[in-house]
Backbone bond lengths (Angstrom), bond angles and torsions (degrees), N, CA, C in turn:
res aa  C-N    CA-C-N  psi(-1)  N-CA   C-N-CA  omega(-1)  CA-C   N-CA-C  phi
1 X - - - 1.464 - - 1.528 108.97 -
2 X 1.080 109.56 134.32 1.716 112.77 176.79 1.336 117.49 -79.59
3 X 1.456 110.05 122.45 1.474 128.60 -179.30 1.663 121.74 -18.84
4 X 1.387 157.44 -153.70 1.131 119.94 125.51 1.648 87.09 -159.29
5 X 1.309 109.36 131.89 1.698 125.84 -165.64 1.544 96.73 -46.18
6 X 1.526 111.67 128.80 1.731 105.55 156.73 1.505 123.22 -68.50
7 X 1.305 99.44 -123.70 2.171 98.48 -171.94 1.668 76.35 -125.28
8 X 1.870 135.01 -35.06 1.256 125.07 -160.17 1.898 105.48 -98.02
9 X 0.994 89.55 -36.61 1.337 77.72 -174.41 1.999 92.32 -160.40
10 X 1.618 96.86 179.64 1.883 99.93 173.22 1.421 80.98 -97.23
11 X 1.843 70.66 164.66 1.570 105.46 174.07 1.220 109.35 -80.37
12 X 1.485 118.49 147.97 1.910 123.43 -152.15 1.987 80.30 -96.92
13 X 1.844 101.48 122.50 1.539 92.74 155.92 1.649 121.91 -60.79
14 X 1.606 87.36 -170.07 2.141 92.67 -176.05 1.057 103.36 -79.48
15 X 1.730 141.01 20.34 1.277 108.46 144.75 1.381 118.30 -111.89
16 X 1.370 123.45 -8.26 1.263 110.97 123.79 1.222 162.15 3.07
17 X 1.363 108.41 -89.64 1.818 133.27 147.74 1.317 98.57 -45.30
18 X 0.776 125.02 -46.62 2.030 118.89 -167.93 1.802 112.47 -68.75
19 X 1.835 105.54 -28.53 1.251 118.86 166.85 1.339 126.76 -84.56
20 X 1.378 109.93 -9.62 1.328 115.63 -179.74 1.334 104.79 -102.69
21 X 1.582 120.34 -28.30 1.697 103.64 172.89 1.489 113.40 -80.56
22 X 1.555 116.95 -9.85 1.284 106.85 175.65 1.447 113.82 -82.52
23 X 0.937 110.01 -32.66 1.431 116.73 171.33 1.575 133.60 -55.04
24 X 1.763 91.76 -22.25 1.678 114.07 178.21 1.375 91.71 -78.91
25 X 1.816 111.53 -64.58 1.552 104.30 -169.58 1.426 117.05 -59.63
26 X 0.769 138.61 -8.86 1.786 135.46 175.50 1.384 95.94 -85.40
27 X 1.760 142.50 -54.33 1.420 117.34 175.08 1.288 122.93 -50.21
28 X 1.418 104.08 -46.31 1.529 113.05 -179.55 1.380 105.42 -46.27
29 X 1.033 118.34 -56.63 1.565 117.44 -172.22 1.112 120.75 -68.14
30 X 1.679 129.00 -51.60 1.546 115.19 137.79 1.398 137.13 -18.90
31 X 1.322 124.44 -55.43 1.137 121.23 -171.46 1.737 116.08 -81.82
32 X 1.708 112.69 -21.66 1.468 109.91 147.58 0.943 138.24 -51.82
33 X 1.586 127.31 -43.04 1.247 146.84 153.57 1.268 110.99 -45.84
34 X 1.350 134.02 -40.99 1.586 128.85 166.35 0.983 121.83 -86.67
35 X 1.482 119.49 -4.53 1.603 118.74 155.17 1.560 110.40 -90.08
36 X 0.981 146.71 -41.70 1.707 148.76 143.34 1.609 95.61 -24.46
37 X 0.625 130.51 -88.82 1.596 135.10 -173.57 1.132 107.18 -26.74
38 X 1.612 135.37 -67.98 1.127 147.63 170.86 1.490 124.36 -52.36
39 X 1.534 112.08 -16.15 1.245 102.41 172.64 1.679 119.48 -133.36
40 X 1.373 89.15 22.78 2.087 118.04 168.91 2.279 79.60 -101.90
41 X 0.737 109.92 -34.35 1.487 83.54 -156.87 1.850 94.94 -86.43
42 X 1.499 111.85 -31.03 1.442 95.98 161.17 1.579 138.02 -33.90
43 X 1.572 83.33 -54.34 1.719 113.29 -167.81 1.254 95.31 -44.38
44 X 1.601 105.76 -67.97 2.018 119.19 -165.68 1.499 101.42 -54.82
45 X 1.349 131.97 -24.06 1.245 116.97 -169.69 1.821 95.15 -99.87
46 X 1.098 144.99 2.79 1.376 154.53 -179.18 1.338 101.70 42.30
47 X 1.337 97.28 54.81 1.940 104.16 149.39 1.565 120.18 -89.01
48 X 1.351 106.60 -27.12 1.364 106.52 176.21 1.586 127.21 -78.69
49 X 0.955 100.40 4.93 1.767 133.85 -176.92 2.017 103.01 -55.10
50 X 0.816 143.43 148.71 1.732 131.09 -164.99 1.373 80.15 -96.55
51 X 1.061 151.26 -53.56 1.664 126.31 -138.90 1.215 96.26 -80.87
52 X 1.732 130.86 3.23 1.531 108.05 174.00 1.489 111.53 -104.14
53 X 1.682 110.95 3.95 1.247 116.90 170.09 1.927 126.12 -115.23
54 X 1.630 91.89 -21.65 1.432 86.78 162.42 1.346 142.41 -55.11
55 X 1.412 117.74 -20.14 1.699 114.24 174.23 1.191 106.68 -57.52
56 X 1.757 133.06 -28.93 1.349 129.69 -176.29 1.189 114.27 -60.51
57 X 1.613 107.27 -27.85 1.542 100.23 179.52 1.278 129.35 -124.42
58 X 1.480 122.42 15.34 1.365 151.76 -144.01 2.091 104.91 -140.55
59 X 1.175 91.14 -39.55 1.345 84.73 -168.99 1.826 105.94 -127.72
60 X 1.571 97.75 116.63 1.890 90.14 173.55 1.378 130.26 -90.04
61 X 1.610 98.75 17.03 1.908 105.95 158.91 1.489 103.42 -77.46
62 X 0.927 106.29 -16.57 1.824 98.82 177.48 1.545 95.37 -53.67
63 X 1.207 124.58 -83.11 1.279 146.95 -139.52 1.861 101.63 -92.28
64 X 0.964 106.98 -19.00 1.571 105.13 170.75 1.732 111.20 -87.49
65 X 1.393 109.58 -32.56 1.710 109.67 -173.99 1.325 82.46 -89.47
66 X 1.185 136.22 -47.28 1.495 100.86 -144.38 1.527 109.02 -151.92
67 X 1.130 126.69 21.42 1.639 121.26 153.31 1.353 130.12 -120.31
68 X 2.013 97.35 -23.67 1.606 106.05 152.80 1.100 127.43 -28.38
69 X 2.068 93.89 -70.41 1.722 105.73 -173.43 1.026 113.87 -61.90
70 X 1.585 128.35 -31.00 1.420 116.46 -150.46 1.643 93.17 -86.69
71 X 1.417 126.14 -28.95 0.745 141.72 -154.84 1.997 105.52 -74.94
72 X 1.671 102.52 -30.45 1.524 98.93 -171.67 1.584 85.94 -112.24
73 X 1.139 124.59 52.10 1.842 123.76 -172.14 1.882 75.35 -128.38
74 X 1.153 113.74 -63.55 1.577 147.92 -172.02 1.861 95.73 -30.00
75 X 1.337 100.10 -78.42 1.687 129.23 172.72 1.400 104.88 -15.95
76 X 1.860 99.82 -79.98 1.077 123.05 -176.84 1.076 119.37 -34.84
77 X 1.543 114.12 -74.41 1.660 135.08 171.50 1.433 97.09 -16.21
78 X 1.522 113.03 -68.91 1.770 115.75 -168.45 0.834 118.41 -70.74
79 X 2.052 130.78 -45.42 1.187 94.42 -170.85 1.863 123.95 -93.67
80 X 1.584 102.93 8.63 1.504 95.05 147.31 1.221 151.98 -59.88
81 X 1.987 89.83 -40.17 1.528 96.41 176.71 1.699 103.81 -80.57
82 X 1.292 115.71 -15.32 1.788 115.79 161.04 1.240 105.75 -61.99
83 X 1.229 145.62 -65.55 1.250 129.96 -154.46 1.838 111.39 -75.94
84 X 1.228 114.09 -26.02 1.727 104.55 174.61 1.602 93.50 -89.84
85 X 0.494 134.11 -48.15 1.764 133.30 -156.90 1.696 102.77 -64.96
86 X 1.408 120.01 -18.21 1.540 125.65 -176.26 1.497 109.95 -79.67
87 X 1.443 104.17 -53.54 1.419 115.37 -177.86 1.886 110.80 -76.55
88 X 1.477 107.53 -40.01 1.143 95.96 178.75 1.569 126.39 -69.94
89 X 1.291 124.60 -8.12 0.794 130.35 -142.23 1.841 100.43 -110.39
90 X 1.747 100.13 -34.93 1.208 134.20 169.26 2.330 101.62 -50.80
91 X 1.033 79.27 -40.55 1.827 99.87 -170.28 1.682 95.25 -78.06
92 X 1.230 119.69 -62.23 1.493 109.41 -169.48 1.605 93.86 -64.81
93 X 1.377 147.78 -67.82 1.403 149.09 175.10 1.430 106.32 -6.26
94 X 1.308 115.19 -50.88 1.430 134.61 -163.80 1.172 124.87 -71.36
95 X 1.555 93.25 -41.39 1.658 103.87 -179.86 1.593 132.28 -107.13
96 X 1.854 91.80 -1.11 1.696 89.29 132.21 1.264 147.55 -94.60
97 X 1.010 84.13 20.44 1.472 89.49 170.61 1.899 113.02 -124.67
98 X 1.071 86.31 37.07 1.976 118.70 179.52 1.598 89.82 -75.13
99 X 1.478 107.84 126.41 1.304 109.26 168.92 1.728 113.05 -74.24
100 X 1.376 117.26 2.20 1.760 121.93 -179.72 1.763 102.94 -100.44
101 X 1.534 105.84 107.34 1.421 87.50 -167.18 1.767 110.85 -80.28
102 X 1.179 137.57 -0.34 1.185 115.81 150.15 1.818 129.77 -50.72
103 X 1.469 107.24 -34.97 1.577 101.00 168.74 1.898 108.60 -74.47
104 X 0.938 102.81 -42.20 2.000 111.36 -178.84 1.974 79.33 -44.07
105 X 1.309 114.45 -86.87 1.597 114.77 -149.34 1.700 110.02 -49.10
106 X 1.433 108.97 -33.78 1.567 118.45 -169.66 1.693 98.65 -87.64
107 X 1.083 130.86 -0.35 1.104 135.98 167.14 2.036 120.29 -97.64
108 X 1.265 86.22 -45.04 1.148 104.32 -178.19 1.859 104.57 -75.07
109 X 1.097 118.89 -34.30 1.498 119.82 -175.30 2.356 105.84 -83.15
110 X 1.183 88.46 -24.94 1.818 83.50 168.91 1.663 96.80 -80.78
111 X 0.977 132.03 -45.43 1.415 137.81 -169.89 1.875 104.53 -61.91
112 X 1.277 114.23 -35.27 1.645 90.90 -178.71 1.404 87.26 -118.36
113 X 1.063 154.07 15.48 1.319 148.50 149.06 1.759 101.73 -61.77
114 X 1.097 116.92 -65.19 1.647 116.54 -167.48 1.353 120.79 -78.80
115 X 1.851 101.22 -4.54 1.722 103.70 175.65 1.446 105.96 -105.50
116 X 0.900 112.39 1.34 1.617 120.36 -177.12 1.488 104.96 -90.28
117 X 1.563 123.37 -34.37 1.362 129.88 -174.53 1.828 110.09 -85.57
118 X 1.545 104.14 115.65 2.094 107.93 174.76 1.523 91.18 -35.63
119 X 1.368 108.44 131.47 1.409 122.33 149.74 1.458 122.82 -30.32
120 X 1.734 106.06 -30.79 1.674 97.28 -159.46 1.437 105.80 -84.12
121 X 1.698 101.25 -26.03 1.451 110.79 166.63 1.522 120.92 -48.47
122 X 1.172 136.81 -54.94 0.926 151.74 123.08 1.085 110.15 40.06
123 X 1.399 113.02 -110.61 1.724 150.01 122.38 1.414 97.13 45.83
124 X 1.813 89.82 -87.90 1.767 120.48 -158.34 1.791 90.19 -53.02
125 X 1.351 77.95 -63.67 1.900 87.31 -171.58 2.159 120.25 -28.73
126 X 1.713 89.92 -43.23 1.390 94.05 -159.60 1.852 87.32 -92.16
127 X 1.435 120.77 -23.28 1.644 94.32 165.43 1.615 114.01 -73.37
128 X 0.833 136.99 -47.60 1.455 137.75 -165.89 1.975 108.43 -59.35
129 X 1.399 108.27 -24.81 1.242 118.06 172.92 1.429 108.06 -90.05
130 X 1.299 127.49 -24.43 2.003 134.68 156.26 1.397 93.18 -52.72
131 X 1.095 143.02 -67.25 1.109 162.88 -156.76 1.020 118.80 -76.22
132 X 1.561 137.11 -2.99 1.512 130.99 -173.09 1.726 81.04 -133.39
133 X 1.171 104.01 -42.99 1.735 97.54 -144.83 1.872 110.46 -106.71
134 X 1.338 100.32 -13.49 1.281 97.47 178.94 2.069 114.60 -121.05
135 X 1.306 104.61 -177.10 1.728 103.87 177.87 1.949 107.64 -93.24
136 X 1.103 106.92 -7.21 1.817 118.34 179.90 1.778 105.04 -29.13
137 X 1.203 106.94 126.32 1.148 109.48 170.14 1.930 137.27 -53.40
138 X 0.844 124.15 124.44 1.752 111.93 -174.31 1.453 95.14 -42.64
139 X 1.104 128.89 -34.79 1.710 126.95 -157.37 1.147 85.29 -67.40
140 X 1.122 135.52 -85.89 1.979 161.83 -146.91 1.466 89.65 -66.38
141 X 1.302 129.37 -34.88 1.710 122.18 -168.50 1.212 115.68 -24.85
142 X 1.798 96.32 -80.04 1.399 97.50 -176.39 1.508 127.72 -65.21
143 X 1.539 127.13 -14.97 1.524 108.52 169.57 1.349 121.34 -79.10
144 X 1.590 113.25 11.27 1.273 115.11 -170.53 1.873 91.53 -104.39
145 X 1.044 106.05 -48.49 1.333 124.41 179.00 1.952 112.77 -47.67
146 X 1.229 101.45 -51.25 1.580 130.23 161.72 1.685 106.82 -34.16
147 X 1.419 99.83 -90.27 1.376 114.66 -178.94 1.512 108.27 -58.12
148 X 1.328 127.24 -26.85 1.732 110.18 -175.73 1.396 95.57 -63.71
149 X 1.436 115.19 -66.82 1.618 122.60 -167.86 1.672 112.23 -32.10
150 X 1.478 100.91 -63.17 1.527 108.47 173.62 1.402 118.79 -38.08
151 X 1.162 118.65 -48.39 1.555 150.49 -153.13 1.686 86.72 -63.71
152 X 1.399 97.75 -88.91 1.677 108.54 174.57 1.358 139.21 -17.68
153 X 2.056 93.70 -75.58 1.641 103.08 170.02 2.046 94.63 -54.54
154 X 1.364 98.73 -92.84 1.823 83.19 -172.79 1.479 132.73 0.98
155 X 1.162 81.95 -69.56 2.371 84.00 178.73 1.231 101.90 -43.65
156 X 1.171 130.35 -41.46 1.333 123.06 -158.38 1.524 125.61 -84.58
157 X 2.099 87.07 -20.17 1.537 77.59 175.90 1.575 111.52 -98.09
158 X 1.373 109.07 -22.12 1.575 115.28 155.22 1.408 144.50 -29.20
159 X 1.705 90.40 -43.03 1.483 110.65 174.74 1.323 114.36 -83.57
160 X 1.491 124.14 -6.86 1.758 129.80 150.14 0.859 102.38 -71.20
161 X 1.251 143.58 -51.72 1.736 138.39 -152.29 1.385 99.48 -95.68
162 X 1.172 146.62 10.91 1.316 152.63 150.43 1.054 109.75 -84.39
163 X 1.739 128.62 -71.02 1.346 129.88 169.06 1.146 120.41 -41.80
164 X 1.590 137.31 -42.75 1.448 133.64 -179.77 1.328 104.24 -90.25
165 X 1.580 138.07 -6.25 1.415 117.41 138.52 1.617 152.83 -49.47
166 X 1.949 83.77 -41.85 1.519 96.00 162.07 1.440 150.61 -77.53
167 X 1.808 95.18 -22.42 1.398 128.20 139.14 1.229 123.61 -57.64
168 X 1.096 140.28 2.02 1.310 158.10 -150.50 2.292 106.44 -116.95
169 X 1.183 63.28 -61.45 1.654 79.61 155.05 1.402 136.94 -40.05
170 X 1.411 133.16 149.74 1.196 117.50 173.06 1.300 124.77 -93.38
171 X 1.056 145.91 149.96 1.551 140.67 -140.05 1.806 100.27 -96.51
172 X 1.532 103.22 -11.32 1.729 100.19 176.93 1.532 117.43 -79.26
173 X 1.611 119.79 -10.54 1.340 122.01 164.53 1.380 106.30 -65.07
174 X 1.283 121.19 -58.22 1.372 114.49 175.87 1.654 128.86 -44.01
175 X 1.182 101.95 -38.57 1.627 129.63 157.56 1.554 102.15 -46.59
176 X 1.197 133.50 -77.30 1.066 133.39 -145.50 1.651 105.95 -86.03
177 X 1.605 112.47 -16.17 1.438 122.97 170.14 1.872 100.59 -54.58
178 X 0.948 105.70 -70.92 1.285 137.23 -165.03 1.976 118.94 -51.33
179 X 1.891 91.00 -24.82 1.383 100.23 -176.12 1.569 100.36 -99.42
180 X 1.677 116.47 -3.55 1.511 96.59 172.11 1.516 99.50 -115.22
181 X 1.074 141.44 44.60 1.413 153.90 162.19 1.371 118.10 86.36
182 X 1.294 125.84 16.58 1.735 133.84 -178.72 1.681 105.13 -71.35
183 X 1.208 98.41 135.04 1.663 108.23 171.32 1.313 91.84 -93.07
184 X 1.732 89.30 164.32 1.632 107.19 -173.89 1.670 110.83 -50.52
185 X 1.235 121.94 -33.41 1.120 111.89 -155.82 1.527 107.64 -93.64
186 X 1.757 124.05 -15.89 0.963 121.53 129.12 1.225 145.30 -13.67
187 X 1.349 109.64 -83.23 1.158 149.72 176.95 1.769 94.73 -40.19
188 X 1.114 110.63 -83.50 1.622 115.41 178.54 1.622 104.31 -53.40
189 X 0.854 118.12 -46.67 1.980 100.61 -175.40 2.059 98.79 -59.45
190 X 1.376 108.62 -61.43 1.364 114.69 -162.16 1.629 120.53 -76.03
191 X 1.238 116.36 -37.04 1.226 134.11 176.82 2.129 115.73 -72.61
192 X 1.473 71.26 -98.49 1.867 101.83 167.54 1.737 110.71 -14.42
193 X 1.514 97.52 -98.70 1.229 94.44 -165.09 1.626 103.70 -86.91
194 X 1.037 150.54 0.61 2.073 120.84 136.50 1.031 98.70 -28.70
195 X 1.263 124.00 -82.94 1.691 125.55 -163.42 1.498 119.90 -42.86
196 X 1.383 99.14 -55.63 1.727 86.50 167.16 1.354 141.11 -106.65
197 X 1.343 117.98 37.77 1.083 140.95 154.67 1.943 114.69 -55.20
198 X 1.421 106.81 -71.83 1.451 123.99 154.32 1.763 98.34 -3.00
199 X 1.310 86.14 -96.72 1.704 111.75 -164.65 1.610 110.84 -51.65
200 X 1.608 126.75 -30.23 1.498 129.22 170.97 1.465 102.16 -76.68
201 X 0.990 127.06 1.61 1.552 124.36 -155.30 1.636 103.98 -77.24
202 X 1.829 119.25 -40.71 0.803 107.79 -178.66 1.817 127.14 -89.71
203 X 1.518 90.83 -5.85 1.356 103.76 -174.51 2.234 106.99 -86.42
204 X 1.311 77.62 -21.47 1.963 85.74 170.15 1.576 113.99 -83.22
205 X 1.426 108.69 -25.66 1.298 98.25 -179.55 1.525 102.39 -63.00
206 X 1.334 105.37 -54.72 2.040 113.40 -170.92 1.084 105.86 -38.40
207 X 1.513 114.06 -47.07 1.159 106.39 175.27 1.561 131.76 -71.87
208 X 1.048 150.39 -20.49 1.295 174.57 -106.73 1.966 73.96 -162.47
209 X 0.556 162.88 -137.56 1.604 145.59 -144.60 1.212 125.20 -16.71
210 X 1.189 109.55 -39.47 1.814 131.96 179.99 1.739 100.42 -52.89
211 X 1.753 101.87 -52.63 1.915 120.74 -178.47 1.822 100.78 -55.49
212 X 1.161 110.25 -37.46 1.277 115.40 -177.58 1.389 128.11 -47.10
213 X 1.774 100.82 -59.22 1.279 122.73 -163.08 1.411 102.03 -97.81
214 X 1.774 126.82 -15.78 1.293 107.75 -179.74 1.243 107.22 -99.15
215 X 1.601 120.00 33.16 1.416 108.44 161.54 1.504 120.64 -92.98
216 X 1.474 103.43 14.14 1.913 116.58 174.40 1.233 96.11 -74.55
217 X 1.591 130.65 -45.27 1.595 125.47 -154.45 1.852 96.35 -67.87
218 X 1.218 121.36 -19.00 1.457 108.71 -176.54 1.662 111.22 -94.61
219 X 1.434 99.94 -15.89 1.643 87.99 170.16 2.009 113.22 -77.46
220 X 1.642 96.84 -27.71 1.670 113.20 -162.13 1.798 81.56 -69.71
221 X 1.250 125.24 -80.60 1.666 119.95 175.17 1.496 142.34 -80.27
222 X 0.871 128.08 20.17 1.769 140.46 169.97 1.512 113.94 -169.64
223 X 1.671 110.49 45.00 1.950 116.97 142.72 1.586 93.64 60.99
224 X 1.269 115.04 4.34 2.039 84.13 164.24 1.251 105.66 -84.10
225 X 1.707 98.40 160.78 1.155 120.66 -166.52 1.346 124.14 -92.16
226 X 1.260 92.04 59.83 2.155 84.16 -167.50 1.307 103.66 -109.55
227 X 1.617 127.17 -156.10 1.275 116.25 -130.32 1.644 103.58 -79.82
228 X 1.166 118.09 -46.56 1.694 151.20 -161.94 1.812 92.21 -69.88
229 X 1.355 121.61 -13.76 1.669 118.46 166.66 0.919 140.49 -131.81
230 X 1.583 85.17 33.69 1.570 115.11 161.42 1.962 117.19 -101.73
231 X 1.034 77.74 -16.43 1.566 71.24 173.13 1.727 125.11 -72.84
232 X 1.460 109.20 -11.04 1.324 108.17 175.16 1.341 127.84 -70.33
233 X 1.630 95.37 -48.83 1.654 105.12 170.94 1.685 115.33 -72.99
234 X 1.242 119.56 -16.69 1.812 124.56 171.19 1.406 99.54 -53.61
235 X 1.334 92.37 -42.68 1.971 106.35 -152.33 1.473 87.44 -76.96
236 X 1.122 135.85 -38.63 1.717 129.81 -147.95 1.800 84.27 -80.40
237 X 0.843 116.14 -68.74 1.563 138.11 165.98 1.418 127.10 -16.03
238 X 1.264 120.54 -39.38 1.301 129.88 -158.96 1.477 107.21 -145.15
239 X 1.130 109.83 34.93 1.790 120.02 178.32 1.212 110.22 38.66
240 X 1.565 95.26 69.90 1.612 108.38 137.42 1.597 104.71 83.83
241 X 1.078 100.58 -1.25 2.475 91.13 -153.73 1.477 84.33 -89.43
242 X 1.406 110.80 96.60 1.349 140.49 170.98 1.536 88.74 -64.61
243 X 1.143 119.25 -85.75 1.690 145.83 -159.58 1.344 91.68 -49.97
244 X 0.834 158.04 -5.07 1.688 167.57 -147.42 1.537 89.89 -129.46
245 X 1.306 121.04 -94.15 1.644 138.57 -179.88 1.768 101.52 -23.90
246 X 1.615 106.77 -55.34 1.194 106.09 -161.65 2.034 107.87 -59.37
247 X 1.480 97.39 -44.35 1.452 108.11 -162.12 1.630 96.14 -67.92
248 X 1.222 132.53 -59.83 1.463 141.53 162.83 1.746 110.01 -14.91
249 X 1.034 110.08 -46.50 1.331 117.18 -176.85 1.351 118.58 -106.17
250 X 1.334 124.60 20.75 1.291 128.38 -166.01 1.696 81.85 -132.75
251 X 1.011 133.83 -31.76 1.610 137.28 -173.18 1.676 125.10 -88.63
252 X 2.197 92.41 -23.44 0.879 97.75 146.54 1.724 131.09 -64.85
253 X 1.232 111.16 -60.51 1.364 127.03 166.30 1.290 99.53 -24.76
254 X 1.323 119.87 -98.32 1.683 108.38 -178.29 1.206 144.92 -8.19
255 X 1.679 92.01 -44.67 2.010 114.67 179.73 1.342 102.41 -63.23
256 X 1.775 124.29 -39.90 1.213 129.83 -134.50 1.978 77.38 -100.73
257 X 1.164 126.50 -47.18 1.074 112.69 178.26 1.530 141.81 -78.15
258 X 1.489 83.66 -3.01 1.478 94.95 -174.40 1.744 108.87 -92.36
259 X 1.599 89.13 -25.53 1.355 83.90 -177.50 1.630 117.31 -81.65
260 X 1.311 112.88 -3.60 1.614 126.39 -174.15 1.489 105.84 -92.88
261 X 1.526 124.67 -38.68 1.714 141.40 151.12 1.666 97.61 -41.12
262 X 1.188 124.82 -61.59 1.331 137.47 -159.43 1.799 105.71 -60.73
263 X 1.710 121.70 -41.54 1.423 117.61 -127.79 1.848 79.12 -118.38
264 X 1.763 112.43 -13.89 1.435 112.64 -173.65 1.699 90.03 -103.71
265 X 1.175 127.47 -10.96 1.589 112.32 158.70 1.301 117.11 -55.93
266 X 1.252 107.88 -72.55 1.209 113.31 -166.95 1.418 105.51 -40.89
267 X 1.250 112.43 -65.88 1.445 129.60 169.48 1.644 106.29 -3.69
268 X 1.274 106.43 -68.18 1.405 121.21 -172.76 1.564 107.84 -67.95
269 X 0.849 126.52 -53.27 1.818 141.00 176.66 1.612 93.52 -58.81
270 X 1.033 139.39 -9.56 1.417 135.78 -176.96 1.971 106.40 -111.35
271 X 1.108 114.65 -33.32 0.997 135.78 154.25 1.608 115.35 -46.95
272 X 1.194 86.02 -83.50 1.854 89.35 178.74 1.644 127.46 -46.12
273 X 1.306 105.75 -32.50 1.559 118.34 178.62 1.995 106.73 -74.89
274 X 1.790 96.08 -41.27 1.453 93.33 -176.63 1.747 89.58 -60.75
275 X 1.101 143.63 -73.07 1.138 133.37 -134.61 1.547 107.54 -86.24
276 X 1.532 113.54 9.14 1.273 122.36 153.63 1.906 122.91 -76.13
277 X 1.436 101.87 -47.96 1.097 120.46 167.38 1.274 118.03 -37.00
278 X 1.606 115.55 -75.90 1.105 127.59 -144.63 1.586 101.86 -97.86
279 X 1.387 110.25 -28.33 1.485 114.47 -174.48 1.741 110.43 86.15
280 X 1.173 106.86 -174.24 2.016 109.03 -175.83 1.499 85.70 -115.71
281 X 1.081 136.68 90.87 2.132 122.65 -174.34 2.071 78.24 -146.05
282 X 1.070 103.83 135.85 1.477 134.98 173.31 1.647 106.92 -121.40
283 X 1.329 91.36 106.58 1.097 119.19 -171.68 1.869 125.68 -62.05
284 X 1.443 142.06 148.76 1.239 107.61 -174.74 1.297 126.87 -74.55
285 X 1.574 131.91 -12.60 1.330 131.49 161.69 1.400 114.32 -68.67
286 X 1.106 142.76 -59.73 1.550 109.61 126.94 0.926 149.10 18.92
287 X 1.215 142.39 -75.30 1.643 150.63 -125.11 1.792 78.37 -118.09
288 X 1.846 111.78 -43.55 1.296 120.07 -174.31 1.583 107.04 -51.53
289 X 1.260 121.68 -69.60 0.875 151.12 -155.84 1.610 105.26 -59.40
290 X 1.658 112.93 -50.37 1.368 114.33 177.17 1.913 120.61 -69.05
291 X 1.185 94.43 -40.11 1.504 114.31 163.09 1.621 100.58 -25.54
292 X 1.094 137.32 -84.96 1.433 168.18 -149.67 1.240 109.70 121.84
293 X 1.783 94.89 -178.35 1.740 114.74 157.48 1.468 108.57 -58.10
294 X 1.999 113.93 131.47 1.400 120.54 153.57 1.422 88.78 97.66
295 X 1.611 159.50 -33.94 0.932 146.16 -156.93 1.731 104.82 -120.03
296 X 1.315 128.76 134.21 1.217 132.36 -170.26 1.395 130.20 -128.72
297 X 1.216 126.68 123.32 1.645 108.98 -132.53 1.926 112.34 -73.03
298 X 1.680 100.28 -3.42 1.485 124.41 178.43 1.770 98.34 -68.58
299 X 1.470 107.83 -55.08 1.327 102.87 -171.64 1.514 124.12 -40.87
300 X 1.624 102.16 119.05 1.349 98.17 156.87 1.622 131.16 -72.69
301 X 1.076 128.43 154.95 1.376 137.15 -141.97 1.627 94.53 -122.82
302 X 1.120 152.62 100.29 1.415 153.84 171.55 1.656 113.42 -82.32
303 X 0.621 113.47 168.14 1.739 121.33 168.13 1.553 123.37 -119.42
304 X 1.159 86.06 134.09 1.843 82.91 -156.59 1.447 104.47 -90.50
């Protein structure tokens, strides 16, 4: 049967296919070979040995001293700096795209000012300012210190991926906001972002993983206790099985992200069907209602 071109690309003939499975079997086989490698060089160094991995499963001081806590220190960290960094970030997005260009530039200048600066900088910056300028406890420092940094860089990169969602859009919604009497600010709460919510959805999750994993840089430089600095004291503790500690906490990580990849799919697949369902149609009590008092979205409009 003859191939027949898609919309992305043609379909690869059989000699093709014949280059592409060879090409699979040679990674495959590479990348066995670098897993053999990796776990002959364990062996010789006797990390793979059980007594440097049994406390994980033998003993629940492992996991009560020290991956619990670090583990709900970890949580915390994110989903605080998740919950301000979503909305705020939603707000700077918004207000460049402010038809007053003093808010666009004063919006737009916190927005690449704070995404331009390493997170860890951040961090240092916002403990040393706990620390000069406020009464915050040394204990509490760094999760305050933690979450500002996060807080910041995040919004900022959020508030791109908001703005190039709504831009994203086609400019006849805005059109059609506008022809049943919605003011801008309407228009953007009811219209705008429903619609592009969908389409940021996958670019917020990445991000919202990013909040996850950069809460290691505050255990690696200012002593919080989250998940990635716990492995030192495991390790001091339990003879040494670094390579043990490390993988334990790296699998955690995964779980914690996979399940946040996992819970914003659906999310989205639930999304897409509602707005299959129901359609984007604004109804005339509605359309009435947004209009204001005295104006009716039937009325024709004359020029006087």
């Amino acid at each position: 049967m003859k191939n027949e071109p898609t919309v992305l690309y043609d379909v690869p003939g059989p000699r093709a296919r014949r280059r592409n499975l060879l090409w699979t079997l040679l990674f495959l086989l590479a990348l066995a070979a670098v897993l053999w490698w990796v776990v002959a060089s364990l062996a010789d160094k006797n990390q793979l040995e059980w007594s440097k991995w049994a406390p994980f499963f033998t003993d629940a001081r492992v996991w009560q001293t020290y991956i619990l806590p670090a583990l709900k220190n970890t949580v915390i960290a994110a989903a605080l700096a998740m919950v301000i960094a979503l909305p705020l970030g939603a707000l700077l997005g918004i207000l460049r795209l402010s038809d007053h260009r003093a808010v666009r530039v004063a919006a737009g200048t916190v927005v690449e000012f704070f995404r331009a600066i390493p997170v860890l900088i951040l961090m240092l910056f916002a403990n040393a300012a706990y620390s000069e300028f406020t009464d915050v406890s040394p204990d509490t420092r760094p999760l305050y210190a933690v979450v500002t940094g996060l807080v910041l860089y995040n919004a900022s990169v959020l508030a791109e991926v908001v703005r190039a969602g709504i831009l994203a859009l086609p400019a006849g919604q805005t059109d059609a906001a506008k022809a049943i009497g919605m003011r801008k600010g309407q228009t953007m709460a009811h219209v705008l972002l429903p619609q592009s919510v969908t389409a940021m959805l996958p670019a917020l999750v990445s991000q919202l993983v990013v909040i996850v994993k950069d809460t290691a840089l505050g255990g690696a430089m200012l002593g919080f206790s989250e998940l990635l600095a716990s492995v030192r004291p495991m390790s001091a503790n339990y003879g040494a099985n670094t390579i043990a500690c490390f993988t334990v906490v790296a699998v955690i990580f995964v779980v914690l992200n996979f399940a946040l990849t996992t819970f914003a799919s659906r999310l989205e697949r639930r999304l897409r069907r509602g707005k299959k369902s129901t359609g984007a149609v604004v109804g005339a009590e509605t359309a009435e209602e947004l209009a204001g008092p005295g104006e009716h979205p039937d009325t024709p409009h004359h020029p006087r």
